[in-house]
ZALOKE-847398 format. One line per 4 residues: their letters; for each residue x, y, z of C-alpha. Coordinates in Angstrom, 3 decimals. Layout:
BEGIN
A = X,Y,Z | ...
END
This chain:
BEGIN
XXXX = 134.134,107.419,-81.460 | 135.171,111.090,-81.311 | 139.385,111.678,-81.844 | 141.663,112.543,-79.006
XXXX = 143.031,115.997,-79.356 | 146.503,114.481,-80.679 | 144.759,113.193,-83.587 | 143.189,116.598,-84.739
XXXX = 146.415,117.473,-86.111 | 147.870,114.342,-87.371 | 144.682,114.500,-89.209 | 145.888,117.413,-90.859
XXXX = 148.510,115.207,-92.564 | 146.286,112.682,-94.241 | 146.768,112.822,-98.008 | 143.583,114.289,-99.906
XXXX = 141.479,112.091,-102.053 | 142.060,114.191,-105.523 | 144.829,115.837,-106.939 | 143.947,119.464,-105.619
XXXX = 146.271,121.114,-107.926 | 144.061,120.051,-110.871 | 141.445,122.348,-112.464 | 138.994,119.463,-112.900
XXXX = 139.419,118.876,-109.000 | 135.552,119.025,-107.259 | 136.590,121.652,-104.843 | 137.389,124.994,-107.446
XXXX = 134.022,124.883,-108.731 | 133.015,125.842,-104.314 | 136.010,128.202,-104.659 | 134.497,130.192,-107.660
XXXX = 130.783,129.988,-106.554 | 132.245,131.433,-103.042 | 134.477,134.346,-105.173 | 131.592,136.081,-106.749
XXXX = 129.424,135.389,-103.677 | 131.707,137.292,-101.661 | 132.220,139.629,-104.208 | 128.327,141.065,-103.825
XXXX = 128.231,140.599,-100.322 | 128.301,142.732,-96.953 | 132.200,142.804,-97.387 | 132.156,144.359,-100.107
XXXX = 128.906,146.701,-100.889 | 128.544,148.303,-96.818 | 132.033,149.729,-96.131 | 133.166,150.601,-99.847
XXXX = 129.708,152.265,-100.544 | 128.610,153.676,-97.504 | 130.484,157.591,-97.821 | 128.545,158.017,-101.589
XXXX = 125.723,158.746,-99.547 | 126.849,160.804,-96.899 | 126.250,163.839,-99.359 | 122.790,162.792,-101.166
XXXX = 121.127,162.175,-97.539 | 122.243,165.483,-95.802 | 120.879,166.863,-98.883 | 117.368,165.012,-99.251
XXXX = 116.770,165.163,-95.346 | 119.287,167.875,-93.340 | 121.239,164.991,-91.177 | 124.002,166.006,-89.657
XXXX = 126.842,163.527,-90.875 | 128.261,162.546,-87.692 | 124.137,161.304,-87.182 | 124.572,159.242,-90.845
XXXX = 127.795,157.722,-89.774 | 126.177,156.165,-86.985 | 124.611,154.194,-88.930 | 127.933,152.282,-89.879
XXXX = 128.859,152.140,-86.335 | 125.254,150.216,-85.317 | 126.339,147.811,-88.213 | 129.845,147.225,-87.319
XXXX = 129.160,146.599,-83.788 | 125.797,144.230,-84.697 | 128.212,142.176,-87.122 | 130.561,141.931,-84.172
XXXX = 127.915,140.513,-82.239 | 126.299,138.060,-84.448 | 129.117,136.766,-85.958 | 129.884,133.433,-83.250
XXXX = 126.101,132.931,-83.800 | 126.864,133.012,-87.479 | 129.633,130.894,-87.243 | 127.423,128.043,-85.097
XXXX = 125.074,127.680,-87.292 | 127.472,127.238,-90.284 | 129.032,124.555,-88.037 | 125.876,122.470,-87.565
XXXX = 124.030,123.200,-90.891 | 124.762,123.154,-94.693 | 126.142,126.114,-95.500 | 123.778,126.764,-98.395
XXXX = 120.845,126.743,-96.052 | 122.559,129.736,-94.333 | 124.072,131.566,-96.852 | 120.546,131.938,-99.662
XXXX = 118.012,133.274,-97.098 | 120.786,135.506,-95.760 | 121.329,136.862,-99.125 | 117.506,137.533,-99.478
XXXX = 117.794,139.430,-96.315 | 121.153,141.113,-97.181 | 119.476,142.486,-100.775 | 115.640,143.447,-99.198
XXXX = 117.681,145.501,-96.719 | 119.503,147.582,-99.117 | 116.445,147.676,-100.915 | 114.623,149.227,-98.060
XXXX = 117.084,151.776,-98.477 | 115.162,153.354,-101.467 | 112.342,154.085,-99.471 | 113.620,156.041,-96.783
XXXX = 111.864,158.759,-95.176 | 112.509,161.735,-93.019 | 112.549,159.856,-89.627 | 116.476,158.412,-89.552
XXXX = 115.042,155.488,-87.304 | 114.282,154.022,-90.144 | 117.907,154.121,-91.860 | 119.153,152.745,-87.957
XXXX = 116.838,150.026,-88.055 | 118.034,148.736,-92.320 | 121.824,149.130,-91.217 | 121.200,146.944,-88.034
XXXX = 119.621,144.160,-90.271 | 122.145,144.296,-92.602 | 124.906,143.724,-89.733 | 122.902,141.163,-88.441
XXXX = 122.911,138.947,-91.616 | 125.874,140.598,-93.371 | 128.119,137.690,-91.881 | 125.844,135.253,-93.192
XXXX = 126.784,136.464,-96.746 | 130.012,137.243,-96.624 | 133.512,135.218,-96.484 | 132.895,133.884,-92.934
XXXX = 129.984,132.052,-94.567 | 131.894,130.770,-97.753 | 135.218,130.076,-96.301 | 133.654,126.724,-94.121
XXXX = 132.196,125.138,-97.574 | 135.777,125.902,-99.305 | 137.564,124.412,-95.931 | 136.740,120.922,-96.293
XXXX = 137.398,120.353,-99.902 | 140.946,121.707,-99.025 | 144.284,120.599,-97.574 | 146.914,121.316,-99.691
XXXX = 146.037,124.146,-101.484 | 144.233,125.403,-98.578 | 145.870,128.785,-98.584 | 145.065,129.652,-101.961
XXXX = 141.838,128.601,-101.477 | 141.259,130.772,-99.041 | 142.955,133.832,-100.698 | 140.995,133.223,-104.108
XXXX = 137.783,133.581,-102.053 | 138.725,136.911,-99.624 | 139.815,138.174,-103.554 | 136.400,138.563,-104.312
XXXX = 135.548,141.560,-101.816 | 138.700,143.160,-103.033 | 137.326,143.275,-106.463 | 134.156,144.056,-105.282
XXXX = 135.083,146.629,-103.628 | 137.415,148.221,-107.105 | 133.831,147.977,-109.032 | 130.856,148.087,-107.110
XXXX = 131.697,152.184,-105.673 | 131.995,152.839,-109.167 | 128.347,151.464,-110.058 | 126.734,152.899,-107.302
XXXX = 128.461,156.660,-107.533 | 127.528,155.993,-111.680 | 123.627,155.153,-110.592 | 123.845,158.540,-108.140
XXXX = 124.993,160.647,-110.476 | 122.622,159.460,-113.373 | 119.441,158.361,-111.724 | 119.790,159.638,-107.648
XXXX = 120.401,157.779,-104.028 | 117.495,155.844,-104.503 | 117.840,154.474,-107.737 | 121.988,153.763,-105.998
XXXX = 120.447,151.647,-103.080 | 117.782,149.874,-105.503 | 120.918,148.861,-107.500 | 122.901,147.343,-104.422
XXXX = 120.209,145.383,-103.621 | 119.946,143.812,-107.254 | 123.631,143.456,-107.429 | 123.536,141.523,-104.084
XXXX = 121.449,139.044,-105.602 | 123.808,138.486,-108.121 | 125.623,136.006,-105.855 | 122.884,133.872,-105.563
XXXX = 122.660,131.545,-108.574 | 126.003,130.132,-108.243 | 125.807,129.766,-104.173 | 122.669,127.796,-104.846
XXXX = 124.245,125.594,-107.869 | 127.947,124.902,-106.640 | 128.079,125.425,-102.417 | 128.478,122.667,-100.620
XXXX = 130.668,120.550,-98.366 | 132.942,117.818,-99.465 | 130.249,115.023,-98.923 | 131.503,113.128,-95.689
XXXX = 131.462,109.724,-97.896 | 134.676,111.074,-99.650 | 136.271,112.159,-97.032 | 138.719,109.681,-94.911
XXXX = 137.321,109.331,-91.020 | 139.815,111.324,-89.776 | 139.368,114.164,-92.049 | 139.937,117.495,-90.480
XXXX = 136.755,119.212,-91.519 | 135.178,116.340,-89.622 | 137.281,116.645,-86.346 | 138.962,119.502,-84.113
XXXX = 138.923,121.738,-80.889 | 135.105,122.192,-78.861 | 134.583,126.133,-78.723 | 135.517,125.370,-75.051
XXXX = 138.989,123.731,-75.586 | 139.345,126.348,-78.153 | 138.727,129.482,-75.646 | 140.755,127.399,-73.078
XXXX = 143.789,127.392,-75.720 | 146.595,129.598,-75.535 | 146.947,129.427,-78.981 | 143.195,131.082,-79.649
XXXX = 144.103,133.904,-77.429 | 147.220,134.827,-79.339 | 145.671,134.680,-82.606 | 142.795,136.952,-81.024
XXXX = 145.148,139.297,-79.629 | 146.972,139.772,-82.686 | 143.905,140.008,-85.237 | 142.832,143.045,-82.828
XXXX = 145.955,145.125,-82.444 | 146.522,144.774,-86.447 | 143.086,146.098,-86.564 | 142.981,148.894,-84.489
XXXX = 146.605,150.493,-86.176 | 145.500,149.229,-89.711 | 141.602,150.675,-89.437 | 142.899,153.692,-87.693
XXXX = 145.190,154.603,-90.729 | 143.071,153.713,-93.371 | 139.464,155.343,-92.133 | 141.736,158.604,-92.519
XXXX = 144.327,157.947,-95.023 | 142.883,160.795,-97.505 | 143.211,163.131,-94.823 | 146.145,162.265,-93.617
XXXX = 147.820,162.900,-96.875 | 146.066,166.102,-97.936 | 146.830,167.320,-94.271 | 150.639,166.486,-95.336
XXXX = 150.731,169.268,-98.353 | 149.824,165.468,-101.112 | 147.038,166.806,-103.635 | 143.499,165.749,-103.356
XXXX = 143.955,163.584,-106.484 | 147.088,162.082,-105.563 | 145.572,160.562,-102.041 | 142.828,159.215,-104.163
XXXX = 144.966,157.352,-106.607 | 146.915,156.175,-103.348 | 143.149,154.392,-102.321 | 143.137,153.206,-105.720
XXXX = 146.396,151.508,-105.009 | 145.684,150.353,-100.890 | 142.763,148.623,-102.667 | 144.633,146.876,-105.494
XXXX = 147.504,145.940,-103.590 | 144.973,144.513,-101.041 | 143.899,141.863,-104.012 | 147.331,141.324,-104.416
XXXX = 148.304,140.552,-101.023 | 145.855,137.680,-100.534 | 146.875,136.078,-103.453 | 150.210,135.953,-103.089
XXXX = 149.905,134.898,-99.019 | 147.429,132.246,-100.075 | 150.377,131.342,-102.087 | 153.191,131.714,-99.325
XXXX = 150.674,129.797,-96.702 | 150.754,126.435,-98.740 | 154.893,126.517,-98.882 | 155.888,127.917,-95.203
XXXX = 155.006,128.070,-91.597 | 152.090,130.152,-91.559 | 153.094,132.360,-87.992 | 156.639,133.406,-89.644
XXXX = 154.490,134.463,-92.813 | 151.961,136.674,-90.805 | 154.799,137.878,-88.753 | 156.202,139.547,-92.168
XXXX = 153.478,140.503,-93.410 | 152.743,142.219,-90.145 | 155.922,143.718,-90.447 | 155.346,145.295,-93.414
XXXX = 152.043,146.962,-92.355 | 153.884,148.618,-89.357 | 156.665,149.663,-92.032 | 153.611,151.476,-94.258
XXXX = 152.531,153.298,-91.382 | 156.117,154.631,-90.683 | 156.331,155.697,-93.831 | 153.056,157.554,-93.982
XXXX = 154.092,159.393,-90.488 | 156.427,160.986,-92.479 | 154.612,161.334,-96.494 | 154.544,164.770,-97.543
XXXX = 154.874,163.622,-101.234 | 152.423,161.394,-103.391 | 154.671,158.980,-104.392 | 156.036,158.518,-100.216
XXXX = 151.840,158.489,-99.981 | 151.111,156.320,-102.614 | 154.404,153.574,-101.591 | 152.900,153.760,-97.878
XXXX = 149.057,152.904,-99.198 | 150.326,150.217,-101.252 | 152.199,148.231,-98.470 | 149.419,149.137,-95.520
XXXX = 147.012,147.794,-98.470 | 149.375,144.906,-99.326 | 149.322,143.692,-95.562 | 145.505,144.546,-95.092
XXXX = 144.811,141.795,-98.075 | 147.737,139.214,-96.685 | 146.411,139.133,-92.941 | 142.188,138.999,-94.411
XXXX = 143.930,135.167,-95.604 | 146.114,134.348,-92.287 | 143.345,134.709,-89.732 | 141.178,131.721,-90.764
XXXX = 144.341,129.660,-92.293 | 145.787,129.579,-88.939 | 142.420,129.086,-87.110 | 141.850,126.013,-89.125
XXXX = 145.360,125.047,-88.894 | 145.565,124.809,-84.620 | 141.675,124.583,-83.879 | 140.804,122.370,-86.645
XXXX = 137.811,122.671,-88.539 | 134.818,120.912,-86.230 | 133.446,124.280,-85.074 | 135.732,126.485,-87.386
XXXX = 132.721,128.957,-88.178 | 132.323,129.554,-84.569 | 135.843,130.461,-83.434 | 136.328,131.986,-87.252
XXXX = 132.853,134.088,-86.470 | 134.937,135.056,-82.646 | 137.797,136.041,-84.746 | 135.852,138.332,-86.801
XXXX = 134.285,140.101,-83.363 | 137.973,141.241,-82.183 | 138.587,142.462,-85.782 | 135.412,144.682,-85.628
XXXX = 136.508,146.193,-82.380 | 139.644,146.902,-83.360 | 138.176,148.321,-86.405 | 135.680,150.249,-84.492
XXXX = 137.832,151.812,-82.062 | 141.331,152.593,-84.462 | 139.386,155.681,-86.457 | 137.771,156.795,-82.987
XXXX = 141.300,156.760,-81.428 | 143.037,158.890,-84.470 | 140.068,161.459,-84.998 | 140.429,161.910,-81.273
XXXX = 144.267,162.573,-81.738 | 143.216,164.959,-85.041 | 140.657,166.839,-82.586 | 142.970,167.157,-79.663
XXXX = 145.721,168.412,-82.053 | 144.070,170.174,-84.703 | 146.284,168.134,-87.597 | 147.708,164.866,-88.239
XXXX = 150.820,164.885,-86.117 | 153.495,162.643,-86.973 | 154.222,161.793,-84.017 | 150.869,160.450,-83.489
XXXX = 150.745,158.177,-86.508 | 154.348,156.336,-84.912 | 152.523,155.407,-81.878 | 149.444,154.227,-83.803
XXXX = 151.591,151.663,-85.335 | 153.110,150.412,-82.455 | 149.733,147.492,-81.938 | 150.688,146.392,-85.221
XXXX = 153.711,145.732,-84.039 | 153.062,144.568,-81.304 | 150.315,142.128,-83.329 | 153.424,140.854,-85.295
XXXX = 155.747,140.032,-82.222 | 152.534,137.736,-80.834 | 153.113,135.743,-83.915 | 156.523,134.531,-82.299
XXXX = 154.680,132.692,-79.717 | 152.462,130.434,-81.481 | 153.863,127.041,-81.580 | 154.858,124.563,-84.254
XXXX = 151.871,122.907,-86.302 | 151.548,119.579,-88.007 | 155.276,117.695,-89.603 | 157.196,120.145,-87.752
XXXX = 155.978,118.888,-84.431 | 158.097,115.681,-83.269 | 154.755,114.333,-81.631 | 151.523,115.066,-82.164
XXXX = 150.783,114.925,-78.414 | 153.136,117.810,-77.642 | 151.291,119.794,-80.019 | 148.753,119.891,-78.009
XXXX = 149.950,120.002,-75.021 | 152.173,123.720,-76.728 | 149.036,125.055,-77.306 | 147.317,125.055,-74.315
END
């Protein structure tokens, strides 16, 4: 007999079978399997690769580069997309049988990329099947495996997992600009596709659920919100609206950070050690939320964190030195990591974890608008104004904050409720 709603979040109370704060606990082995899975997948090889070939293709075949970055647009919106479909099927399946023949996919499409020829239909037609399964290999697909051996130490689970694209994304530009520069563009996407492989071994050997025999009946991977209730929630629609407004300021800055700062008088070099930084302060962020998310009321912890991203960009309005460029990467990074752990911690926190793919896999189509449309919106600005005007970066930061105020709204979860009926009855 299915739970009543009340009991979806008492559920979230019930002690977990094993200690998970010991390293011989079942569920770390999933955690590490899903670290260097991440670590090859779409997350981290598409966006952190993708400019190293801008150059080497106008040069093998004349495209224009605003016809090239298309490309990245068809798979950003085709991820948005498929995502909820992802996210279904990782809710009625084993993950595993999702995850390996996406990976097969995910590495032939790269491949593919090493044969290219003169027509660019052809490089529109790889980047849409790599949107289309990039979900499919990427955290969205690990994180519901990782979920149900969790509780606890749910946070850090969580943050240990997202850590792998960060570090992915440190190394794997550095391998593929290496492979350019040594052996060409097609020896780079050849590479990619091998690396994405990588991942596979371990998914096949150590991804799985917490088998439903050890789990209690009311265990919250087995119970939670319908996609319907969830969509019907107030709750959902917060969360949603503040995952997009973070997006569009935080994409928006980032996609021209470089620019920005070289526009402001900072040297070439210096706003490329400030990416250095916005990506290693991005590792350090999720660790040290997945931390903060296991000790304190999640909202109040995104709300900060939040806070501190629309801080960066106030900052970087006004950076006309490296180090101001450099402080104002590593908080916008810092945040960028923190809120990549939030999203699904609070998702499985007030939805549950019954369909927890599928309203994750929602979540993840409001990011990629926001993403989308922030770099549209501030190369529109740049083209209107002819430079990066101050001005302009203030009132890009204003959805962030916006996206942090949200955060005040979302209602008490779990022990801090006096009944688990009114929690449910708050968040709809």
């Amino acid at each position: 007999m299915p739970l009543m709603p009340s009991q979806w979040i008492v559920a979230e109370n019930t002690p977990p079978q094993s200690a998970e704060t010991s390293l011989h606990y079942a569920g770390w082995p999933v955690v590490i399997a899903a670290f260097f899975g991440v670590m090859v997948s779409f997350a981290a090889i598409v966006p952190y690769t993708f400019s190293l070939f801008l150059s080497p293709l106008h040069a093998a075949f004349g495209w224009r580069r605003e016809a090239i970055s298309l490309a990245f647009g068809i798979t950003a919106m085709t991820v948005a997309v498929c995502s909820p479909g992802i996210g279904h099927l990782l809710d009625r399946y084993p993950p595993r049988r999702i995850i390996l023949p996406a990976i097969v996919l995910f590495s032939m499409g790269l491949a593919s990329l090493s044969l290219l020829g003169p027509h660019i239909a052809q490089f529109y037609l790889s980047y849409l099947l790599l949107g289309v399964v990039g979900n499919a290999t990427a955290q969205l697909a690990y994180s519901r495996a990782v979920s149900t051996w969790f509780i606890e130490r749910r946070g850090l689970a969580f943050a240990l997992t997202l850590t792998g694209s960060g570090v992915g994304a440190l190394l794997l530009p550095l391998f593929a600009q290496r492979v350019i520069e040594i052996y060409g563009w097609r020896a780079a996407y050849l590479g990619l596709g091998g690396v994405a492989l990588a991942g596979l071994p371990l998914t096949a050997l150590f991804l799985r659920e917490k088998p439903v025999a050890l789990r209690t009946a009311n265990h919250p991977s087995l119970t939670g919100m319908s996609v319907g209730q969830a969509l019907r929630s107030r709750v959902f629609w917060l969360l949603i609206g503040s995952i997009l407004l973070y997006a569009l300021s935080a994409n928006g800055a980032i996609a021209h950070l470089s620019a920005i700062l070289t526009g402001a008088g900072v040297t070439a070099h210096s706003a490329a050690l400030a990416l250095s930084v916005l990506g290693a302060a991005g590792i350090a962020g999720r660790l040290v939320t997945g931390h903060l998310l296991d000790r304190f009321f999640a909202p109040r912890v995104s709300l900060g964190m939040l806070l501190l991203c629309w801080g960066s960009m106030m900052i970087l309005s006004r950076a006309h030195t490296a180090m101001a460029g450099i402080v104002a990467a590593a908080l916008l990074g810092f945040g960028l990591g923190s809120e990549a752990d939030v999203a699904p911690y609070l998702i499985a926190r007030y939805c549950g974890l019954k369909n927890f793919s599928m309203l994750y896999g929602l979540s993840w189509t409001a990011y990629a608008f926001g993403a989308a449309f922030g770099p549209v919106i501030t190369g529109r600005a740049y083209d209107a104004a002819g430079a990066y005007q101050s001005r302009f970066i203030m009132l890009l930061s204003l959805p962030c904050l916006l996206g942090a105020f949200i955060t005040l709204f979302l209602p008490r979860y779990q022990s801090e409720l006096p009944s688990a009926e009114a929690v449910y009855a708050r968040s709809t």
